[in-house]
N, C-alpha and C positions, 0 to 999 in steps of 0.2 A: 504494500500500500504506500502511495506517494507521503513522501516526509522529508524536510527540511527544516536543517541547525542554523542556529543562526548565534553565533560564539563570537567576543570581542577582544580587542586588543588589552582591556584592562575593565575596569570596574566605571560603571556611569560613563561609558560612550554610548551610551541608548539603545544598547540590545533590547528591554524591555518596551521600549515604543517603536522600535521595528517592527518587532513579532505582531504588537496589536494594531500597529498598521495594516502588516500582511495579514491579518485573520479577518481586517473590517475587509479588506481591497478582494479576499478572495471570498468573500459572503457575499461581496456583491454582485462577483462573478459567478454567482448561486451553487459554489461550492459548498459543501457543510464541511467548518473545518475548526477543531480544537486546538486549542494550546497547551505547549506539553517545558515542565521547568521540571531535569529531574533533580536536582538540589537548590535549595535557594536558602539565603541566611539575612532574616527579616524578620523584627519586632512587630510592623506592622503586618498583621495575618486577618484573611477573612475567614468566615462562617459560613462552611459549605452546604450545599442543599443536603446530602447525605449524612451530614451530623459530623461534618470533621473539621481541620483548620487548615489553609493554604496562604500563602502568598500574596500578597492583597496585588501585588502585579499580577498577578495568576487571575485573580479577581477582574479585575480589569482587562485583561487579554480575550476572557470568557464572555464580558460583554460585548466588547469588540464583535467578536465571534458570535454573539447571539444563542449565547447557552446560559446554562446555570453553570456555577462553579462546582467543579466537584473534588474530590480526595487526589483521584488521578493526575490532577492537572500539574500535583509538585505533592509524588509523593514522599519527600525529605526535606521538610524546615526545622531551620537552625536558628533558634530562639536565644540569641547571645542572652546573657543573666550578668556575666562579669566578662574581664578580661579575659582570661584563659577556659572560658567556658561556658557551654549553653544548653539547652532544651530541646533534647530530640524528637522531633514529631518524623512519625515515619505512617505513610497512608490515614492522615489527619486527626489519629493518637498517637500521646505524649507515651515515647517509647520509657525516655532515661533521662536526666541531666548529667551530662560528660565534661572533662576538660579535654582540651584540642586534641592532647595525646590520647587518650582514651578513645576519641568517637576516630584518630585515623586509622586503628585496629577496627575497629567495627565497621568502617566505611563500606570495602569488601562484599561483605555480609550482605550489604544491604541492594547489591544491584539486581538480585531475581525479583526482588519488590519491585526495583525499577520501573525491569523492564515489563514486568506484568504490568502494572500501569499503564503502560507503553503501549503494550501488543491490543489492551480493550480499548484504547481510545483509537487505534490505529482502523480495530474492528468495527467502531462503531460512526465513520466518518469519510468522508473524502481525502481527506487532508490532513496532518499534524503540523504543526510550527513550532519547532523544540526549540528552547532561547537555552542557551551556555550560563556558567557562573564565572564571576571574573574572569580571567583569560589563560586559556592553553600556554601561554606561554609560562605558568607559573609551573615550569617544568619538574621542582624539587615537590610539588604535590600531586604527580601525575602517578605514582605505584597507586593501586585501587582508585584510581577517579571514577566518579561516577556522574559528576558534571559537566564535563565536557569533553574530549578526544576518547577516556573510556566507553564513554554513553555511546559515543559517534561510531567507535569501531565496535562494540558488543551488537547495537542497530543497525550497525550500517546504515546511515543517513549521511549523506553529504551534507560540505559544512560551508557556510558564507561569512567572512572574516570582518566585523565593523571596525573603522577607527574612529577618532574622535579629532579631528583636525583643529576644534577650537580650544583644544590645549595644548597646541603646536606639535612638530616630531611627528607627524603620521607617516611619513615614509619609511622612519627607522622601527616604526609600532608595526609596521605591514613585514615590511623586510626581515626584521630584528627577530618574530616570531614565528617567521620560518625557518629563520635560521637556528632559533634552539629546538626547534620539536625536532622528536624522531620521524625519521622520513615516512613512513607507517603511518604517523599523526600526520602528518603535514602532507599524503597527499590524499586525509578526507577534504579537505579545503578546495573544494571548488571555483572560488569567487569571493568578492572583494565588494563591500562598499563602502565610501569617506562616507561622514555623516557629520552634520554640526558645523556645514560650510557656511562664512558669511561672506557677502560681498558677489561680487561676479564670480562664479564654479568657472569661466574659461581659462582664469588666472593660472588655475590648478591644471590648465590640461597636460604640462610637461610631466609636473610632479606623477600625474596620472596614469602618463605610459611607462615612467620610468617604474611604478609599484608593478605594472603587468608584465613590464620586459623583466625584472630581476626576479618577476615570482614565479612566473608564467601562469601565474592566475587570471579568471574572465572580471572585469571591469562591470559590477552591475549599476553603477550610478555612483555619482556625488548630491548629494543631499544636504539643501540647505538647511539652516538653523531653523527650527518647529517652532515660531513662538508660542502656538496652540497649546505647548504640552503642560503652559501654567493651567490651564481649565481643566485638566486630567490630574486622578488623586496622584500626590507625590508617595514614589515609592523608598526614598532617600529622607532621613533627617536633616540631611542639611536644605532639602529644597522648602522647609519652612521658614528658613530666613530671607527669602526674598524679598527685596523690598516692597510694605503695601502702603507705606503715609499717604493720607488722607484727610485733608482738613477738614476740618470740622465733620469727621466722622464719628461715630459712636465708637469709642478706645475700648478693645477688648484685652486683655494681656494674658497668655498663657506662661507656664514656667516650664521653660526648658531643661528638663528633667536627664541627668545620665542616658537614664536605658528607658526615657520613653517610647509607648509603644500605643499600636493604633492611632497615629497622629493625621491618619485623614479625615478624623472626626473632625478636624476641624476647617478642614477644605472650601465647605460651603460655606465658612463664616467669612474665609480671606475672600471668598469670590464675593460675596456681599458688597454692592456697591457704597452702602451707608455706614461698611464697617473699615474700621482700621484694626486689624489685628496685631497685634505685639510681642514676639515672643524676649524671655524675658530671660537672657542668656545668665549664665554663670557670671559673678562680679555684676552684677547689673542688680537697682533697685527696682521692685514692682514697681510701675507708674501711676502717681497718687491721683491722676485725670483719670483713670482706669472704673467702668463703672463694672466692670466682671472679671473677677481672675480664673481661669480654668486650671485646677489641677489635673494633667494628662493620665492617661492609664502609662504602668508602668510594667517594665518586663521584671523586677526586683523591688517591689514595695518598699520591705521595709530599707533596701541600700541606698533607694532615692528618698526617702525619708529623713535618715543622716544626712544624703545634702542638702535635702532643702533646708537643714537647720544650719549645716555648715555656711550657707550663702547669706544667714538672716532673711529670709524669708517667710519663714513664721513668724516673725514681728512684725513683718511688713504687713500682713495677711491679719493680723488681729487687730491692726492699726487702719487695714483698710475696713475691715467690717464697723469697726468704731463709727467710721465715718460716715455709715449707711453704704460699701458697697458689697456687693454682691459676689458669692462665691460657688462653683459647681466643681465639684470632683468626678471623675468618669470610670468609674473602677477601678484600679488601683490610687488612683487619686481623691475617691469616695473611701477608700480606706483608711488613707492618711489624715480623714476628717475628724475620724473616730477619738476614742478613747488610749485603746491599745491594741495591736494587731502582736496575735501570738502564732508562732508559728515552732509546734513542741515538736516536730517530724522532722523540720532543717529544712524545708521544701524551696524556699528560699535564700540558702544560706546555711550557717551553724544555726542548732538548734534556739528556740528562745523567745524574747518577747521584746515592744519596742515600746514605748508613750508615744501612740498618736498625735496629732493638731490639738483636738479636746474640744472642737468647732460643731460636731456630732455626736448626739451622747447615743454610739454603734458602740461596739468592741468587733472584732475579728479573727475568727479563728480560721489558719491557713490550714486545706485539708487537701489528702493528695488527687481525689478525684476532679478532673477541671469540669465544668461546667460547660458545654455549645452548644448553641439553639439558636435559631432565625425567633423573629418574636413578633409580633402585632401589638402595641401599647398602646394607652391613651393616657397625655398629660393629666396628672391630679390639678394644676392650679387651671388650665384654659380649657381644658376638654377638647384639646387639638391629636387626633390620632396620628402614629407613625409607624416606621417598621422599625427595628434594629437589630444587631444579637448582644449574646454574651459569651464571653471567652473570656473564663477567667477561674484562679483555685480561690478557697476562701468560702467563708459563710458570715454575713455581719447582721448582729440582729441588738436589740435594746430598744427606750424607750423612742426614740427618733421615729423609729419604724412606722411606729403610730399616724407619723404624719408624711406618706410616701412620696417620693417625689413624679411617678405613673403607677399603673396600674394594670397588669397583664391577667386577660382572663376574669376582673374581678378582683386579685389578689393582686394585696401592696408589693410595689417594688421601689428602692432606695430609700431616701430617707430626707427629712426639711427641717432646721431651726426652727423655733416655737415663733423669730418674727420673718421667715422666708426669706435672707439673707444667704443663708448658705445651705447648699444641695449638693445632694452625692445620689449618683444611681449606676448600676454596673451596666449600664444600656450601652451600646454603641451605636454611633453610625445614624443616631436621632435626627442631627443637622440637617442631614440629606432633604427631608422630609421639608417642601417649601412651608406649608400652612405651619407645620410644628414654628421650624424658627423663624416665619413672622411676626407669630404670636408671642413668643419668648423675648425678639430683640424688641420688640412694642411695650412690653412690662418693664423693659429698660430703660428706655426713654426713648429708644431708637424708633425709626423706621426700615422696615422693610421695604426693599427696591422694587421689587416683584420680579424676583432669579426665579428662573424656574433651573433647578441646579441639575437634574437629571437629564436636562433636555442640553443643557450645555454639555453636557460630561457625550451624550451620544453623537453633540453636533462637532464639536472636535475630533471624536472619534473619524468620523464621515470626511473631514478636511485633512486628518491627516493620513487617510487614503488619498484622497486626492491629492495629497502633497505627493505621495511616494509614486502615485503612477506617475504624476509630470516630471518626476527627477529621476526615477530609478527602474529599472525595465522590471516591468513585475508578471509581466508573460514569460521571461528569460527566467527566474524566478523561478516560477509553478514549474516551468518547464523541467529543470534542474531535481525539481522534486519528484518528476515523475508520472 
């Protein structure tokens, strides 16, 4: 069955907005075609139709594609937790928590999951679009890969090589990584495409031939800069510092947390025309014009918990409620509202307990079963319905409960201060939902624009098709595939 890699010179040269390129460009060529990531190492994960977790680029690829998400689409995510170590979900349950050395013995292991993955989505489709993890060229990780040239030769899938020209050196990123792979690796490589061009693409046509003559790889396009791809959730932490100032808009500030995680929740607030949102880096004071702080979900509760005290942040934060403003925590940041979060299994860490904000009178107990579920809610304060899920370990319950912050089914979910100042609920993904947060940025003082944020998210989809057919041969492409 036709299939195509699509593997990068390094890490953020835009493999993952190719692939969901190619999966909108070939749906429209009324292909049915999936996307297939078989490792990815991402805090931010969605909540699969079949009850597991992936990728939130996975996520995103799938709607491109016009599917639901499923377990297959990435079945190995890598849940960093600390430095040296992270969260193994393997087919969208949490297998282990490992240090680096620990999961590259287990790696191996894990490629018949793979490729089973692999071979149902293969069976159940026209097409696959398998995107790489950082790049083949990280030769000293290549014994057991299952990310990329492993993947490609255990599949057999030809491979298409991105670079990222707008951080200069792409002719040495093309060349330079053919020349460390093993010839084996290096001749699943097919094809070649720059990515991330600004200015006039004929500039580059020397640099162009000279990538084909020395590689003797096919040229499938130079591809301009995407500006589109700000309207599409960011799959990177750092793509939420982009600049949003906004005069005289309604000042949101979020606290930029170590190991936060699910940070596309907050996507549809930066796209909010009336909002300025502010994250609120390390060494940096909350902003006292701030009429809402969000505390983000977290991959390590209670480790972003110590920073947020190491920053003075919970000063900030009891000084801004003083003043009448307004507080939401999102899951792990509805945690740190609490009282105390105990965690006597280590599941986060050494065994033990932490003193919460004290903003919520929750407690927390961390327990090893995680929690995933798609959800249907309805706000307790506006009676505005949304979807969202939960992903997340943990149970918080006390007297706060009392006063929920929605309500699933009838039954309370998160929890609200006795004068609605500050909110915690382990909901995700609520933002999305237009009527929800219009209602919400309105009880703020704000105004709502009238986003309709989902229709954005599919119309960028649709243009950055039509970007990649006007730049990049995506007949030559499919063709490659098969």
């Amino acid at each position: 069955m036709p299939a195509l890699m699509i593997q990068g010179t390094g890490s953020n040269v835009g493999k993952s907005l190719l692939v969901a390129g190619l999966c909108r460009a070939a749906r429209r060529r009324g292909l049915s075609v999936a996307p297939f990531k078989p490792q990815n190492m991402s805090n931010n994960a969605a909540v699969t139709a079949d009850g597991g977790e992936i990728g939130r680029a996975q996520a995103l690829q799938a709607l491109a594609a016009g599917l639901p998400p499923v377990v297959d689409m990435n079945p190995v995510l890598l849940k960093p937790e600390a430095e040296t170590g992270a969260q193994i979900i393997v087919q969208g349950q949490r297998l282990a928590t490992l240090r680096a050395r620990d999961y590259a013995a287990l790696k191996p292991s894990l490629m018949p999951r793979v490729l089973e993955s692999f071979e149902r989505l293969k069976a159940g489709h026209d097409l696959v679009i398998v995107e790489g993890a950082g790049s083949p060229a990280e030769v000293n990780l290549r014994a057991g890969d299952i990310a990329n040239m492993g993947f490609a030769r255990a599949a057999n899938v030809p491979v298409v090589l991105a670079g990222d020209i707008d951080r200069g050196g792409v002719i040495a990123q093309m060349v330079g990584t053919q020349a460390v792979l093993d010839p084996a690796d290096a001749a699943m490589i097919r094809g070649f495409i720059i990515n991330k061009f600004r200015g006039d693409p004929r500039l580059f046509d020397d640099g162009y031939a000279l990538i084909a003559a020395r590689t003797g790889w096919l040229g499938f396009g130079v591809l301009p800069y995407f500006p589109g791809a700000a309207r599409l959730p960011a799959e990177d932490a750092q793509d939420l510092y982009r600049p949003r100032a906004r005069g005289g808009a309604l000042r949101i500030a979020c606290l930029a947390l170590p190991r936060i995680a699910n940070f596309d929740d907050l996507d549809p607030l930066a796209a909010e025309p009336g909002v300025e949102l502010v994250m609120v880096r390390p060494g940096q004071a909350i902003p006292g014009d701030a009429v809402l702080v969000i505390l983000p979900g977290s991959k390590s509760t209670r480790g972003d918990l110590v920073a947020l005290r190491e920053q003075g942040w919970d000063i900030d934060l009891r000084a801004h409620v003083r003043r009448g403003g307004a507080v939401l925590g999102l899951c792990g940041g509805y945690q740190m509202l609490g009282r105390v979060i105990r965690d006597a299994e280590g599941l986060e860490g050494p065994p033990g307990e932490v003193e919460g904000l004290g903003l919520l009178e929750i407690e927390t107990e961390m327990r090893p079963q995680k929690r995933l579920r798609l959800v249907q809610a309805v706000h307790e304060a506006s009676g505005a319905a949304f979807s969202g899920y939960e992903i997340h370990i943990g149970e918080s319950t006390g007297p706060a409960r009392a006063r929920p912050f929605a309500r699933i089914g009838g039954q309370g979910e998160g929890a609200v201060s006795p004068d609605g100042l500050v909110m915690g609920s382990y909901l995700h993904g609520l933002f999305a939902a237009d009527g929800f947060r219009a209602g919400f940025l309105r009880a703020l003082g704000g105004q709502a624009g009238g986003l309709n944020y989902t229709a954005g998210v599919e119309d960028a989809l649709d243009t950055l098709a039509a970007h990649m057919e006007a730049h990049t041969d995506v007949s030559a492409l499919l063709a490659l595939a098969g």
